[in-house]
Every structure is written in structure tokens, then in C-alpha cells.
BABAGU-238131 format. One record per atom (N, C-alpha, C): x, y, z. Coordinates in pm, whole numbers, padded with zeros to 5 digits, always signed. Example, Ala and Ser with C-alpha at 12.3 -4.5 7.8 and 13.67 -1.06 7.14 Angstrom:
# residues 2
+01319-00569+00780 +01230-00450+00780 +01320-00330+00780 +01285-00225+00708 +01367-00106+00714 +01290+00003+00787 
***
This chain:
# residues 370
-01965-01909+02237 -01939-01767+02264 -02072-01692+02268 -02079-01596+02374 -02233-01537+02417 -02243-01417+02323 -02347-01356+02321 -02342-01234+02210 -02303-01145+02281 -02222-01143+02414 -02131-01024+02476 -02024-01047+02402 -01971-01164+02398 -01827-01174+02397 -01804-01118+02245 -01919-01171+02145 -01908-01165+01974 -01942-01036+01965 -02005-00944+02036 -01981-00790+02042 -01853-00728+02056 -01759-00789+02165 -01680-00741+02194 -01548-00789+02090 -01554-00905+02028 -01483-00980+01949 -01491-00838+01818 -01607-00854+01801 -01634-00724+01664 -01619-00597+01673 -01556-00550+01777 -01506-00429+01821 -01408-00404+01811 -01315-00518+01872 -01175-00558+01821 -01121-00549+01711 -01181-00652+01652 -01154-00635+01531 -01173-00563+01431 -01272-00442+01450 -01318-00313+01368 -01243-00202+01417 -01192-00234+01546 -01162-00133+01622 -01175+00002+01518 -01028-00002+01424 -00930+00127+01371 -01042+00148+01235 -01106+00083+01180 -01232+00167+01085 -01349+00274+01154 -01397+00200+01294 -01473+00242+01358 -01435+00353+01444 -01331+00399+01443 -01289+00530+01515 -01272+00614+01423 -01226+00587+01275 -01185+00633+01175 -01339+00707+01135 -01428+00618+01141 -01562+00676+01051 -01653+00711+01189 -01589+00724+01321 -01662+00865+01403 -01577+00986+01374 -01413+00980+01375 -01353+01088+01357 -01455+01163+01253 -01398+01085+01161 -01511+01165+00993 -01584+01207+01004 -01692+01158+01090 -01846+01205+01059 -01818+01329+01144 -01721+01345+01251 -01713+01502+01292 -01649+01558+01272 -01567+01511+01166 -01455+01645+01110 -01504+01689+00992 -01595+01599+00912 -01678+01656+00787 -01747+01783+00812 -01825+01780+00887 -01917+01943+00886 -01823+02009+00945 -01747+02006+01017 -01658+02158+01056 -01562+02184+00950 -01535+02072+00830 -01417+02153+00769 -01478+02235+00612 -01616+02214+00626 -01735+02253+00544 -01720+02313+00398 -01650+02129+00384 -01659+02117+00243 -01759+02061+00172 -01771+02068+00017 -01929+02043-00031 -01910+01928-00080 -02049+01845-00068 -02056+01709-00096 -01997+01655-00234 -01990+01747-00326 -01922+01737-00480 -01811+01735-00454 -01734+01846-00405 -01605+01823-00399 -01486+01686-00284 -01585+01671-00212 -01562+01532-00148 -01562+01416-00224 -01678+01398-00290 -01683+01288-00387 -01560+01315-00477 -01560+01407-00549 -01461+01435-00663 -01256+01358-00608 -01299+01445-00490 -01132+01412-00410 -01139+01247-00395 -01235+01188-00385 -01225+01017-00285 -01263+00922-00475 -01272+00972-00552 -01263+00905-00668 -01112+00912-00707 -01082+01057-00705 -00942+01046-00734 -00839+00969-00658 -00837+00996-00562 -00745+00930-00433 -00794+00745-00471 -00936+00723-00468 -00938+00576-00513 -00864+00563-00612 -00876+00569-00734 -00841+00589-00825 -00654+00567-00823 -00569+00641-00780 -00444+00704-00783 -00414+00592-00629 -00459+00489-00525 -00411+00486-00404 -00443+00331-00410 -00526+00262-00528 -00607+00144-00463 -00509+00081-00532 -00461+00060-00677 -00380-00029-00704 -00237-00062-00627 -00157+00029-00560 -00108+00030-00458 -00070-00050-00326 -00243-00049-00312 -00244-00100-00127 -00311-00240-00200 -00381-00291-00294 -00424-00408-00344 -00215-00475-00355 -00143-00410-00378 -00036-00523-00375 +00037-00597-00256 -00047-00524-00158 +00015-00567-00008 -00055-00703+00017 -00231-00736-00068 -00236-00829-00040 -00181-01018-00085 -00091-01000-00132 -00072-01128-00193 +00070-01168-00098 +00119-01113-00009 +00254-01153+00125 +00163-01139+00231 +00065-01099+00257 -00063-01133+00343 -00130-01287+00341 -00137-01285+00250 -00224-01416+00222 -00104-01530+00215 +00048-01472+00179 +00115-01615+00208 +00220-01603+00369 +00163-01553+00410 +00192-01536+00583 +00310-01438+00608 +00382-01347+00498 +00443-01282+00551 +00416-01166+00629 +00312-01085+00604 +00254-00965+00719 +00252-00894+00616 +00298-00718+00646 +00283-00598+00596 +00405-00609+00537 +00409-00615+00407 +00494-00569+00282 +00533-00428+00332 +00662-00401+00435 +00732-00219+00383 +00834-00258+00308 +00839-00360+00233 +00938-00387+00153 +00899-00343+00025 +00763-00271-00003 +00666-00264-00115 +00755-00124-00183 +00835-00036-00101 +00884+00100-00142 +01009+00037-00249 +01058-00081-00236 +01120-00128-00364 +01088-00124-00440 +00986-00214-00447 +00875-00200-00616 +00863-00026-00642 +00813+00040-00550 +00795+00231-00632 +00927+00273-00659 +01061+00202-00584 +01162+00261-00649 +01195+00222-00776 +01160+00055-00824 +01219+00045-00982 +01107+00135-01066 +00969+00180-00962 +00898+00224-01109 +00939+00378-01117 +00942+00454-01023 +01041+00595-01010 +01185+00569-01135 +01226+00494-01173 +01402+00443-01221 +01343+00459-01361 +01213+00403-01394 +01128+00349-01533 +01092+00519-01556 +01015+00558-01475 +00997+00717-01522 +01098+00843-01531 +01179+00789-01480 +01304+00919-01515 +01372+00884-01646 +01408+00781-01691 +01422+00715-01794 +01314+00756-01957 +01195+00711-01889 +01096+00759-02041 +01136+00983-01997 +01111+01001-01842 +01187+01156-01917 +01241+01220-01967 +01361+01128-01997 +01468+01153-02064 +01442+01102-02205 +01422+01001-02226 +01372+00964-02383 +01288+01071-02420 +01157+01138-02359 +01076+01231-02382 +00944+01133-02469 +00879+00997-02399 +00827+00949-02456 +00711+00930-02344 +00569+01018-02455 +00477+01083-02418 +00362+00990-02392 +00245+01010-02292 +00121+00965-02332 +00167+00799-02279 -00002+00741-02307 +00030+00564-02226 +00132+00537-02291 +00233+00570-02458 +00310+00473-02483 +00463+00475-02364 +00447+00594-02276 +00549+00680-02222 +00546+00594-02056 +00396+00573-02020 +00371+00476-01902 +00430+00366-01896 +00353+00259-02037 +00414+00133-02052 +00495+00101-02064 +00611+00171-02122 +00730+00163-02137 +00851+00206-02007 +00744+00312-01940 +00865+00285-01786 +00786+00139-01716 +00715+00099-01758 +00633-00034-01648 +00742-00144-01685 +00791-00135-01828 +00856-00265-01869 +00985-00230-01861 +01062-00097-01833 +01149-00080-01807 +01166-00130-01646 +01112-00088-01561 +01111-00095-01412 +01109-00249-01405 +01030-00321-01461 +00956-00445-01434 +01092-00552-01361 +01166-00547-01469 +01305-00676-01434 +01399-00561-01289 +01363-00465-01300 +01470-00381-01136 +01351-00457-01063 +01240-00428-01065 +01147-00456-00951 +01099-00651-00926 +01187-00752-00973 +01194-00851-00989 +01283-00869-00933 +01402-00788-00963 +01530-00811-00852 +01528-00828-00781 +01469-00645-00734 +01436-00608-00589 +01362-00686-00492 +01224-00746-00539 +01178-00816-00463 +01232-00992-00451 +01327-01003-00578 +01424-01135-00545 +01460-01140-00400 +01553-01018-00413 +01641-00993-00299 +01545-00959-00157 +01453-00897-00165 +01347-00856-00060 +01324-01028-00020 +01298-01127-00090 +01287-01235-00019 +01314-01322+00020 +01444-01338-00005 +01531-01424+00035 +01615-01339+00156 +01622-01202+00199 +01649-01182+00297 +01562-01194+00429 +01403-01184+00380 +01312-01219+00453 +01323-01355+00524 +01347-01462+00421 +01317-01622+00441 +01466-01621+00572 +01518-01492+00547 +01624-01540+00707 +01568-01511+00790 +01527-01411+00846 +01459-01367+00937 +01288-01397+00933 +01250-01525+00924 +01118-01553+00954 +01103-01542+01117 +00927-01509+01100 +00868-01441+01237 +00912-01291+01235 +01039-01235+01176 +01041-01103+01162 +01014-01005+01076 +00945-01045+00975 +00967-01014+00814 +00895-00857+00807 +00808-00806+00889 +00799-00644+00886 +00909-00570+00917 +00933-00599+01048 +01056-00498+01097 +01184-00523+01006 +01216-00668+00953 +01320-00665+00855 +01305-00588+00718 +01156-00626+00691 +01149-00531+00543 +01172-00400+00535 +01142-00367+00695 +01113-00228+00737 +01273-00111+00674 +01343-00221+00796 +01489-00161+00768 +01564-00223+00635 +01530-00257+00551 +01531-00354+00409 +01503-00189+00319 +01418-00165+00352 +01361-00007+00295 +01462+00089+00295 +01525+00135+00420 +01601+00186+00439 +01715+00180+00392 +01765+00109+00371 +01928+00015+00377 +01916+00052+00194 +01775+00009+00149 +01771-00002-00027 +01756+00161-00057 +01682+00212+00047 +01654+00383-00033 +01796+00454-00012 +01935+00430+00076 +02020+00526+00024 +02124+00425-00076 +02082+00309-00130 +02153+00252-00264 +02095+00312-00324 +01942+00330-00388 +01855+00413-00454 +01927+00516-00515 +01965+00615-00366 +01958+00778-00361 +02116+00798-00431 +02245+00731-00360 +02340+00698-00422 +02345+00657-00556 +02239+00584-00618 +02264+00599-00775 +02199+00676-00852 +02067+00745-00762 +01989+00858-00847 +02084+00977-00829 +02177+01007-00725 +02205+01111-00709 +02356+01125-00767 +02457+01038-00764 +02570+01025-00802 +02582+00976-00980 +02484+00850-01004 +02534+00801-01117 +02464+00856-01214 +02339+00871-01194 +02312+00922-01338 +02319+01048-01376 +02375+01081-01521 +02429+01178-01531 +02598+01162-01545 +02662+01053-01462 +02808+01052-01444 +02843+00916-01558 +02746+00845-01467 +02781+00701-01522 +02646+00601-01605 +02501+00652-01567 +02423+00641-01635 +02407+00743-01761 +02424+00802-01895 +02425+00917-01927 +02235+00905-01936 +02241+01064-01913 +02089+01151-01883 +02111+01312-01974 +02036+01287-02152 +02069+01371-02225 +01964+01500-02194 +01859+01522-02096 +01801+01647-02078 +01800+01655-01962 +01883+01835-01988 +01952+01900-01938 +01861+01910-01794 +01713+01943-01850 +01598+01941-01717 +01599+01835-01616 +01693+01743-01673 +01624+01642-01564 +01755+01659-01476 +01871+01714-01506 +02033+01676-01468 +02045+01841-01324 +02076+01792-01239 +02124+01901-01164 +02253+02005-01189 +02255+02135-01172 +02339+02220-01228 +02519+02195-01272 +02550+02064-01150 +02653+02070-01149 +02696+01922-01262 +02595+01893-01341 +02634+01785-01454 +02603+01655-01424 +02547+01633-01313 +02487+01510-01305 +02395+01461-01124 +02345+01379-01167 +02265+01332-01015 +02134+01436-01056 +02007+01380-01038 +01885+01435-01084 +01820+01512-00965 +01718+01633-01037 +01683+01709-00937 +01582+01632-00836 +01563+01727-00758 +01464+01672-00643 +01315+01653-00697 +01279+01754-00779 +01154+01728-00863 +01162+01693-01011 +01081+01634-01064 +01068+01604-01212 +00940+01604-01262 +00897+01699-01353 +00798+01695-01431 +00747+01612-01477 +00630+01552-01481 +00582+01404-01557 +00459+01509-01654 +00462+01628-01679 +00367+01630-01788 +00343+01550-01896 +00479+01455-01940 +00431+01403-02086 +00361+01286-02083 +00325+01236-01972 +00268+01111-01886 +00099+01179-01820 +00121+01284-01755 +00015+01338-01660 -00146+01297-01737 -00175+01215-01591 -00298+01163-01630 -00369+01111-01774 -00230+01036-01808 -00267+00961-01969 -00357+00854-01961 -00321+00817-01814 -00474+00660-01813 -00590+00698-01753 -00589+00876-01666 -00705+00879-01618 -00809+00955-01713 -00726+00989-01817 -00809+01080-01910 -00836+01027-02081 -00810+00856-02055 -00755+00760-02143 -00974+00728-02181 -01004+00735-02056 -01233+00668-02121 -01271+00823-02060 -01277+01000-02078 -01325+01009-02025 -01471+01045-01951 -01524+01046-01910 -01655+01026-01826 -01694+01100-01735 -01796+01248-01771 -01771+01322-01661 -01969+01288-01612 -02003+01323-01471 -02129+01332-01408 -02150+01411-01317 -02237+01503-01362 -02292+01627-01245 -02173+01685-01206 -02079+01733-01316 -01950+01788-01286 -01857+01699-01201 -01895+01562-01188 -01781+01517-01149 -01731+01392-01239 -01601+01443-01246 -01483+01339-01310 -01452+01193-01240 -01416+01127-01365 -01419+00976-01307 -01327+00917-01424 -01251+00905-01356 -01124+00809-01438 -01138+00632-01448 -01230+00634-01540 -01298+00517-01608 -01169+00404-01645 -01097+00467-01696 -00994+00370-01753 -00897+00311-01586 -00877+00388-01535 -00807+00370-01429 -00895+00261-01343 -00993+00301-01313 -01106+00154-01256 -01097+00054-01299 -01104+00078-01426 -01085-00038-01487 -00983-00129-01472 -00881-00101-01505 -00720-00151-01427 -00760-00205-01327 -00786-00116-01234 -00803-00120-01088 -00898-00299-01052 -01043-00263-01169 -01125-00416-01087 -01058-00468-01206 -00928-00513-01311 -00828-00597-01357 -00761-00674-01277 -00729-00586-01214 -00650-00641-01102 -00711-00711-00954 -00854-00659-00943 -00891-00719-00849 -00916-00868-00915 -01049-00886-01029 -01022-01008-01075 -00915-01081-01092 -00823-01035-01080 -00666-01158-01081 -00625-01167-00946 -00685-01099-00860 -00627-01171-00752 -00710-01251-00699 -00850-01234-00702 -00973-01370-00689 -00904-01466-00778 -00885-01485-00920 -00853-01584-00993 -00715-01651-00916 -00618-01559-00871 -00535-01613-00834 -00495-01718-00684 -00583-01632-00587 -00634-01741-00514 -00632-01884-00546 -00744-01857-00621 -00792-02012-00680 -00670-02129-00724 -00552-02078-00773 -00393-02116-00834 -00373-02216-00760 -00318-02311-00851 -00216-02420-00744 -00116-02296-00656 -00067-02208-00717 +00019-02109-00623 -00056-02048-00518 -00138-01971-00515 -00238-01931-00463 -00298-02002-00328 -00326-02147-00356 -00360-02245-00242 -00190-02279-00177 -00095-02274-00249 +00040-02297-00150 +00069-02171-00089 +00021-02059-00134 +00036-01931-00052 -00005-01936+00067 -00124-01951+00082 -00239-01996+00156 -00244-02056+00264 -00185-02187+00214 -00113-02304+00351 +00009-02235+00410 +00098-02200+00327 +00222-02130+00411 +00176-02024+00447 +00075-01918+00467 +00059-01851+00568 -00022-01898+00655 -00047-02029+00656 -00150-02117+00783 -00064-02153+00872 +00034-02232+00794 +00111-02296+00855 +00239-02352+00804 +00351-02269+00824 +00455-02301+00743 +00544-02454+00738 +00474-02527+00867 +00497-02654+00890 +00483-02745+00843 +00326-02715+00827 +00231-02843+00792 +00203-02851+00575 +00223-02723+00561 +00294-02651+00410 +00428-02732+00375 +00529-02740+00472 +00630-02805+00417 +00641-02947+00417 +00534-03084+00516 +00518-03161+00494 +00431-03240+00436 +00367-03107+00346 +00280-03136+00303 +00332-03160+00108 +00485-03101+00068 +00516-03112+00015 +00577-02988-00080 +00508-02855+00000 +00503-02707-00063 +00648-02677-00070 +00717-02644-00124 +00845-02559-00166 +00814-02429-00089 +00822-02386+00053 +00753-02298+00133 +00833-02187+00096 +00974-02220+00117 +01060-02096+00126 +01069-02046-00038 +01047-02091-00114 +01033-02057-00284 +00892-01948-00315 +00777-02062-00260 +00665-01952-00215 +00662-01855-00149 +00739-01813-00053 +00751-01684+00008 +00805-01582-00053 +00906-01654-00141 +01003-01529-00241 +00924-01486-00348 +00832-01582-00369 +00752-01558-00545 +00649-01442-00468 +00567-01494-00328 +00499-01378-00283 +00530-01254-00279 +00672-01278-00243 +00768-01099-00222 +00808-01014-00355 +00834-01128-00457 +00831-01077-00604 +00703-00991-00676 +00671-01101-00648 +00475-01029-00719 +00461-00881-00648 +00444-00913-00547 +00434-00793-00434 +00476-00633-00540 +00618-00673-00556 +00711-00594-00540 +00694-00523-00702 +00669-00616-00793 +00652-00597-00973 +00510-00507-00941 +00418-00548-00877 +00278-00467-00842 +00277-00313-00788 +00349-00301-00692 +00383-00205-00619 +00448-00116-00719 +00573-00172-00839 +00603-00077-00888 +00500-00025-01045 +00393-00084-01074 +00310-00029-01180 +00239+00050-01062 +00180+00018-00950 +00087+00092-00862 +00183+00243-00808 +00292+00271-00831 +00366+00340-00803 +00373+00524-00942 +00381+00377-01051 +00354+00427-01162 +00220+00510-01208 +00116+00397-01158 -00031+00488-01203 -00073+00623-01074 -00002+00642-00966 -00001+00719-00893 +00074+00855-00948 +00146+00824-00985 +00240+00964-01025 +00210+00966-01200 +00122+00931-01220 +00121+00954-01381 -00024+01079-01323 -00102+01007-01218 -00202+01112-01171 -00156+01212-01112 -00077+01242-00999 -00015+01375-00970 +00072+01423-01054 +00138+01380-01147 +00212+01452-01238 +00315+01550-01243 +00394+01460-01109 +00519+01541-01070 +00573+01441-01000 +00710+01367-00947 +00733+01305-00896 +00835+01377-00836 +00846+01342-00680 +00964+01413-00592 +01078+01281-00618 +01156+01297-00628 +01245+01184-00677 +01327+01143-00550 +01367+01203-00444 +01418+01092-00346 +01287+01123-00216 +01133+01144-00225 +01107+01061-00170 +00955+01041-00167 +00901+01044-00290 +00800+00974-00352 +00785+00852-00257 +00863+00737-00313 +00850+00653-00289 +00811+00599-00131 +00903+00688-00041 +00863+00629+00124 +00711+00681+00133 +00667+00802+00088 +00472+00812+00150 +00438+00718+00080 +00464+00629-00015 +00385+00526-00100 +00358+00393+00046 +00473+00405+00066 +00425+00265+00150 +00413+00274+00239 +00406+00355+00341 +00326+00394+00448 +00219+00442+00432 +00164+00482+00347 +00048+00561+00333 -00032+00443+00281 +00000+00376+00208 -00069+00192+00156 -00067+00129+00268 +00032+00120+00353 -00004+00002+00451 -00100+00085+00550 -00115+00211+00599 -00186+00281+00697 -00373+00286+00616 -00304+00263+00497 -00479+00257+00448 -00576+00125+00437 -00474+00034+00425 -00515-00159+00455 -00517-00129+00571 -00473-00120+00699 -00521-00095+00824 -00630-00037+00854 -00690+00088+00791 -00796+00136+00848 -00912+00074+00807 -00888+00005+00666 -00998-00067+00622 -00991-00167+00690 -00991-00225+00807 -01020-00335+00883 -00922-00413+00908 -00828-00452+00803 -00736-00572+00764 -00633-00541+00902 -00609-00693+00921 -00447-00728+01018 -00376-00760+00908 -00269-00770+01013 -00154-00863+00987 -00156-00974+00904 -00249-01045+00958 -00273-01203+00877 -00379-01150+00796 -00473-01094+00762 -00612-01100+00729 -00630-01005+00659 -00647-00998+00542 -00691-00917+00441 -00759-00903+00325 -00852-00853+00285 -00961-00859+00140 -00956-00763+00052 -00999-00760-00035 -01027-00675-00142 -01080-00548-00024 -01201-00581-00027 -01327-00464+00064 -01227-00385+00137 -01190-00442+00234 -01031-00352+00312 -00968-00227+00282 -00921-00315+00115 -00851-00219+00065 -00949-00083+00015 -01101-00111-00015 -01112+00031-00079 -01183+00102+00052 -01221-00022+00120 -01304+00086+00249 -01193+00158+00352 -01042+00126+00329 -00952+00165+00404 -00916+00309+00311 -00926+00290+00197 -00869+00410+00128 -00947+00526+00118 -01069+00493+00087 -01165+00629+00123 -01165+00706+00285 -01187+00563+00385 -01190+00619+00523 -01058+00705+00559 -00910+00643+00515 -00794+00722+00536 -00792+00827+00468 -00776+00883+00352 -00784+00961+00267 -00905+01062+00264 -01007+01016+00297 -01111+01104+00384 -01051+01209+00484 -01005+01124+00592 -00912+01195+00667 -00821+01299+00615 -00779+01267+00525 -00640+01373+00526 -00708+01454+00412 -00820+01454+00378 -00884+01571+00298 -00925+01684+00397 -01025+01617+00495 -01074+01714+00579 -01012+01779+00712 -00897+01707+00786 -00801+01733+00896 -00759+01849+00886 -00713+01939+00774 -00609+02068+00739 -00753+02162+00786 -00853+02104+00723 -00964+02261+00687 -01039+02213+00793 -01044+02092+00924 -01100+02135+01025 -01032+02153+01127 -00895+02134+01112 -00811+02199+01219 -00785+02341+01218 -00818+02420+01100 -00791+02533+01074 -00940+02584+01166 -01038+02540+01104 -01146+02610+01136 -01172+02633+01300 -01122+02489+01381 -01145+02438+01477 -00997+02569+01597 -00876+02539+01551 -00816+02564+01631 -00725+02709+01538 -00787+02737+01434 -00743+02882+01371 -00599+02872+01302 -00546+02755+01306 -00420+02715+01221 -00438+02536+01182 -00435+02543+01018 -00435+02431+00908 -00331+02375+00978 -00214+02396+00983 -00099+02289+01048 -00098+02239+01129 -00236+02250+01239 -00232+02151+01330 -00326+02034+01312 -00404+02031+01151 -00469+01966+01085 -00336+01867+01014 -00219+01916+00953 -00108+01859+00909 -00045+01757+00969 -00030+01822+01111 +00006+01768+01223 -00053+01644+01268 -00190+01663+01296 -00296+01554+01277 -00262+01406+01231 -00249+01475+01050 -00253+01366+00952 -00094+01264+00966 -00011+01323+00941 +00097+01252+00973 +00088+01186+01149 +00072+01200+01260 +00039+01134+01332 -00048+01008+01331 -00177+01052+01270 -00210+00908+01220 -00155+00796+01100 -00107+00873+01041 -00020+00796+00958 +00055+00675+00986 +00131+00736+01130 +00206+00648+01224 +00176+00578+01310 +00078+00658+01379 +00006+00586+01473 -00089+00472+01484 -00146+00494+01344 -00258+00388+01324 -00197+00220+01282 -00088+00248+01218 +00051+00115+01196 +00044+00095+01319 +00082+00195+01450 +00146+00102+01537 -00009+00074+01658 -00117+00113+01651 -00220+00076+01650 -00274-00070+01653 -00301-00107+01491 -00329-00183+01446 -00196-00342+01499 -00083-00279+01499 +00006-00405+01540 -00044-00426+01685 -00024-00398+01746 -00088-00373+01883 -00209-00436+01912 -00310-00435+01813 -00439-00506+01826 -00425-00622+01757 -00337-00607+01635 -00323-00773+01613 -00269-00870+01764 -00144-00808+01797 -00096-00900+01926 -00236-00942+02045 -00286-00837+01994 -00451-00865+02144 -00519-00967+02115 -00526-00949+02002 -00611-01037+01949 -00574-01182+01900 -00468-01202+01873 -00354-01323+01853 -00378-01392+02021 -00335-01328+02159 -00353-01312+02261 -00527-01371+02308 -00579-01289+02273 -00742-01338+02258 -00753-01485+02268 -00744-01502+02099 -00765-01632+02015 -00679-01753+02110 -00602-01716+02103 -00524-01847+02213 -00596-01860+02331 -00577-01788+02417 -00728-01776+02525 -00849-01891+02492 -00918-01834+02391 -01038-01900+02377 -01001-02051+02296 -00906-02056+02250 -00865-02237+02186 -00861-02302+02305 -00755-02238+02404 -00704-02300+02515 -00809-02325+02596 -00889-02236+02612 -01070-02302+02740 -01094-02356+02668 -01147-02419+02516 -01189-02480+02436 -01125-02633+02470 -00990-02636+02446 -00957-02739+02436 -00945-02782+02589 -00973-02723+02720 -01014-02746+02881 -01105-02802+02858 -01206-02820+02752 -01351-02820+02782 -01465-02769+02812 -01361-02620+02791 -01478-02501+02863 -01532-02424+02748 -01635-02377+02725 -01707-02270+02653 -01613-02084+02687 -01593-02061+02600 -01518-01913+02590 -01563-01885+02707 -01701-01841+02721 -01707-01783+02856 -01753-01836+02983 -01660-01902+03028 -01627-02023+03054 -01724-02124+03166 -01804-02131+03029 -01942-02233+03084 -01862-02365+03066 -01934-02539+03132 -01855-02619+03074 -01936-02697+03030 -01924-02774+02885 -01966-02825+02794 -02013-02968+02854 -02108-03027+02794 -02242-03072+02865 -02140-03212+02788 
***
């Protein structure tokens, strides 16, 4: 391959970062905010967004694609925090205890998330997709009907006027920012949620370590090749479910340390910006379909989240109304998902291309081999 083609190969494949960080660099000075308060916003957002989109990678790495099945996991941890609201149990002991409450719903959930998957292999986004759906009005049906009726829910704050089914918002003050204010660490006026990083590279080290796993290497092969995985001796379809599990137990602590930082949870629908907004941020950081790293995840979360800091205050400045900065952001939201699928297929498309002259005998560009 000539250094045209490996230019053009690396274009491809950067494409959606590299448009992302020209947008930026010209929406930064028009929405003329100060370099402190930028930093301040992209620590927090790291902080509150990375444990999150780090759980999409482990059904990546065992060939299922983009986890939107991940809004399961934020719904058992949403179930864990209305629960310690009602107990009225404060501070990390108030966190940990919705984590281990949620933990066995969000084991279910992703039980069931994968064994409906293992039917529909080759389809497992668009199935998880509508998997989401199908699970958020069981969700909404028991947040809204049972508890209170048939779950009892003894404060009154959390219960809607008419005696049961919970309000649309819920206070998490007795939680609010208990892990980010757990080491804290301030510099040149800016705040840094030390303890939360910490978690954060916890979790990155376990997923390097985990790699390494006899599980980890069967992940691995079954997203190579689910064929050559099964005659090779792998329990493939077992591995796919344990991938969708993990996923799903992750998603709901990453669900958890998000709303312990905003410190309010919208209760029917928290959970859907969680996983669109995680998978649109592994996208911008470089990652496909098949292909994903650590780096991804945080260079996707600053570059996205960048975005939706500065879009409101340079659409305002730019076109004299913030809502077409709003407007903006949710467009890419969507767009960049269906983007990025789009360039995976090109590039899937590509790669076959160049195996296929390869295996003609021809050089990619299609010199022929001596």
C-alpha cells in the first residue's frame, strides 16, 4: 500500500474525531469562553461520562458491536437509587448500597439482553436497539404503576400526589457528589474529582488485566471469528452472554457515578441520554464497530462533550439564538451514530477490496507482485 492510499486509509478511519476537532477549534473562540472554565467543564464531564462509555468496551472486543442494550444496566442502577431515597441513606454508604442493590436487576437484565442477542446474531445493535425500548416501558410500567401500589415507597417526596408511581424528578442530594468530593483537590481554582479518577483508571486497569483472561482471549476469538472460536473449543454463545452481562452490571455503577454528580435524576428518562450519549462519544473518539481502546474512550469524551459545551454559546453568538446551538447538539448526537455506521460499512467494504487484490496477487494499488 503507497503512502496515498495509507493517507487516505487514515482519514477514514479518523474521519468523525477529525471533523469533530476542526468543528472545535472554530466554535471555541466564537462561543468565548475562558480557558478555566473549559478545563473545569471537560474534568467534570470526564469524570461523570468515562466510566460509562469504558463499559461499551468489553461486547466490542467479543464481537457484538455497540451495546444500546447498555440503558438496561442505568435502568437497574436508577431502581438502586430510588430505593436508597427512600431508605434516606446518605453519602458513599447511600451509593454502594444502590450499586449492590441494582447489581443482581442489572445481571438479569443483561442475562436476558443476551440470550436474546445470541438469536439474532449479525443483528445485535438494531436488536439491542429495540431491546431498549421494549425494556424502558416494562421499566416505566413498574416505576410508574407499582411502586407505591405494590412496591411500598414510605417518602411521601418521592410518591406522586395521587399515592403511588414516582415523580418525574428525584432529588439525589443525600448522594450528590459523595465520590467526587470523597479526595478533594482543588488547582488554580480548578476542581478535580480525585476519587472519581481514581475509579475511573480502576477500571481501566481491569480491563487491560482482563484482556489478558482465559475469558478475555475467548472474547477476543469470538469477536474474530465466531467459527473458528467454536472449533476451537470456546463455549461462544455463553461468551457472548457473559460479555452482555458485564456490559450491563458496568453500565449500571457508570449510571450511578453519573447521577451521584448531577444530583438529580429524571426518572423516566435519565437513562436513554446515557446510552446514546456513551455510544456517540466512543464514536467520536475514533472507535468502530469492531474496534475499540481505552484512548477512544477519553479522547471521544472530551472531543463530544467539548461540543455540547460550546454549540449553545456559539450558536447564540453566531446566529443570535442558543437553540439553534441545542439544535446543533442533539443532531449530532444522532447523526454521528449513524455516521460512524456508515463508515464502518466503507470500510468493512474497503478491507475486502484490498484482501481480495491481495489474494489476485495484486498490490492494493494494484501493482503486481514480483
Amino acid at each position: 500500500m503507497n503512502n496515498t492510499n495509507k493517507f487516505k486509509m487514515f482519514l477514514i478511519r479518523n474521519a468523525v474525531p477529525i471533523v469533530f476537532l476542526v468543528v472545535s477549534a472554530i466554535a471555541i473562540p466564537i462561543s468565548r469562553f475562558s480557558l478555566d472554565y473549559l478545563v473545569q467543564e471537560m474534568l467534570i464531564r470526564l469524570s461523570r461520562n468515562s466510566f460509562l462509555v469504558l463499559s461499551l468496551l468489553v461486547p466490542i472486543m467479543a464481537g457484538m458491536g455497540l451495546n444500546f442494550g447498555m440503558v438496561l444496566g442505568a435502568m437497574a442502577g436508577q431502581l438502586g437509587l430510588i430505593f436508597v431515597s427512600d431508605w434516606n441513606v446518605v453519602g458513599l454508604n447511600g451509593m454502594v448500597l444502590a450499586a449492590v442493590i441494582a447489581t443482581p436487576l442489572a445481571i438479569f437484565f443483561g442475562w436476558i439482553c443476551g440470550v436474546v442477542l445470541n438469536k439474532a446474531r449479525g443483528r445485535e445493535m438494531v436488536t439491542s436497539y429495540i431491546l431498549g425500548f421494549f425494556m424502558n416501558g416494562v421499566y416505566q410500567l413498574a416505576v410508574l404503576y407499582g411502586f407505591g401500589s405494590i412496591v411500598p415507597i414510605t417518602n411521601t417526596k418521592l410518591v406522586l400526589s395521587r399515592g403511588y408511581g414516582i415523580r418525574n424528578t428525584i432529588n439525589l442530594d443525600s448522594i450528590r457528589r459523595c465520590l467526587d468530593d470523597l479526595i478533594p483537590l482543588e488547582i488554580f481554582g480548578i476542581q478535580i474529582p480525585v476519587a472519581t479518577f481514581i475509579v475511573i483508571g480502576l477500571f481501566c486497569l481491569f480491563i487491560v488485566w482482563f484482556r489478558k483472561t482465559k475469558l478475555g482471549q475467548d472474547m477476543r476469538a469470538t469477536g474474530q471469528d465466531m467459527g473458528v472460536a467454536d472449533s476451537a473449543g470456546i463455549p461462544v454463545l455463553r461468551t457472548r452472554v457473559i460479555s452482555i452481562v458485564i456490559s450491563t452490571v458496568l453500565a449500571c455503577y457508570g449510571q450511578i457515578i453519573f447521577l451521584q454528580n448531577v444530583g438529580t435524576m429524571n426518572t423516566y428518562n435519565s437513562h436513554e441520554q446515557a446510552g446514546v450519549f456513551a455510544i456517540a462519544s466512543l464514536l467520536v473518539g475514533g472507535a468502530s464497530v469492531s474496534r475499540a481502546s481505552i484512548l477512544n474512550v477519553f479522547v471521544g469524551v472530551i472531543l463530544f462533550h467539548l461540543m455540547f459545551v460550546v454549540s449553545p454559546m456559539a450558536g447564540k453568538y453566531l446566529t443570535g439564538d442558543a437553540q439553534i446551538g441545542e439544535f446543533f447538539r442533539v443532531f449530532v448526537s444522532y447523526g454521528i451514530i449513524s455516521l460512524a455506521l456508515v463508515l464502518h460499512a466503507w470500510r468493512r467494504h474497503a478491507d475486502r477490496e484490498i484482501a481480495r487484490a491481495q489474494f489476485r496477487g495484486q498490490n492494493a494499488d494494484g501493482g503486481t507482485k514480483k
